[in-house]
C-alpha positions in Angstrom: 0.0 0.0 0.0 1.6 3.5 -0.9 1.9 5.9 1.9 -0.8 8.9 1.9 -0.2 12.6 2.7 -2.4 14.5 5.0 -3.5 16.2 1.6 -5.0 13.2 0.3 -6.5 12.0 3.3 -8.8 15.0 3.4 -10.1 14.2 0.4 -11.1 10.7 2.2 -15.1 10.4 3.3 -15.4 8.7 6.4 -16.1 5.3 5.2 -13.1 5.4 3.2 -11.1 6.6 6.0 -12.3 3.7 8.0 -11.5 1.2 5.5 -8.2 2.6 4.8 -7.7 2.4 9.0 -8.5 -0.9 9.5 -6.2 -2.2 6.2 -3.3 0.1 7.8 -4.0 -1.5 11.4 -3.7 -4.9 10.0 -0.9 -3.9 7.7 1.0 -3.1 10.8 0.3 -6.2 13.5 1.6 -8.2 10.1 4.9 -5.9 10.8 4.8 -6.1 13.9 4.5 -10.1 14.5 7.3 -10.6 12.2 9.3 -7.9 14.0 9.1 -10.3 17.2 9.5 -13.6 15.3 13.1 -12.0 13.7 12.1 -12.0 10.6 11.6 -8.4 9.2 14.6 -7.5 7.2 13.4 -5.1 4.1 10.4 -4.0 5.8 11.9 -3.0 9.1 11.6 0.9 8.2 8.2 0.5 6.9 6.8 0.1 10.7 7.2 4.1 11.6 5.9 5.8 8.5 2.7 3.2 9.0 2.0 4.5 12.6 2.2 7.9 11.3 0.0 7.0 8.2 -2.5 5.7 11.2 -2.6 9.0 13.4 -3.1 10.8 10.3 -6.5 8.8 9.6 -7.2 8.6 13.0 -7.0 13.0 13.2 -8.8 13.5 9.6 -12.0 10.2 11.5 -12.1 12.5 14.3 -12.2 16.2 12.3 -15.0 14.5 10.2 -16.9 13.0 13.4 -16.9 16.4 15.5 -18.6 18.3 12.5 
């Protein structure tokens, strides 16, 4: 999955932003188990940029929800 900007993400409804949250999420416990089992080599610096990609969605859910 390419990484979104903040840009882009505000262009997201919220259904879209939820889908795109729960593929991220499960994106990164995929990272994250094979961070514990050793065996993430390539993917290692993907882990960061995916929790940011997560907060991001997580800000833009919010923004939509308070309107």
């Amino acid at each position: 999955m390419p990484r979104l900007k903040m840009k882009t993400i505000k262009e997201f409804n919220e259904v879209d932003l939820k889908e795109r949250l729960h593929q991220s999420r499960i994106e990164l416990i995929k990272f994250q188990i094979e961070s514990s089992k050793g065996t993430l080599k390539k993917n290692s610096g993907k882990i960061k940029p995916l929790k940011k990609e997560i907060a991001r969605l997580m800000t833009q859910l919010t923004k939509i929800s308070n309107k």
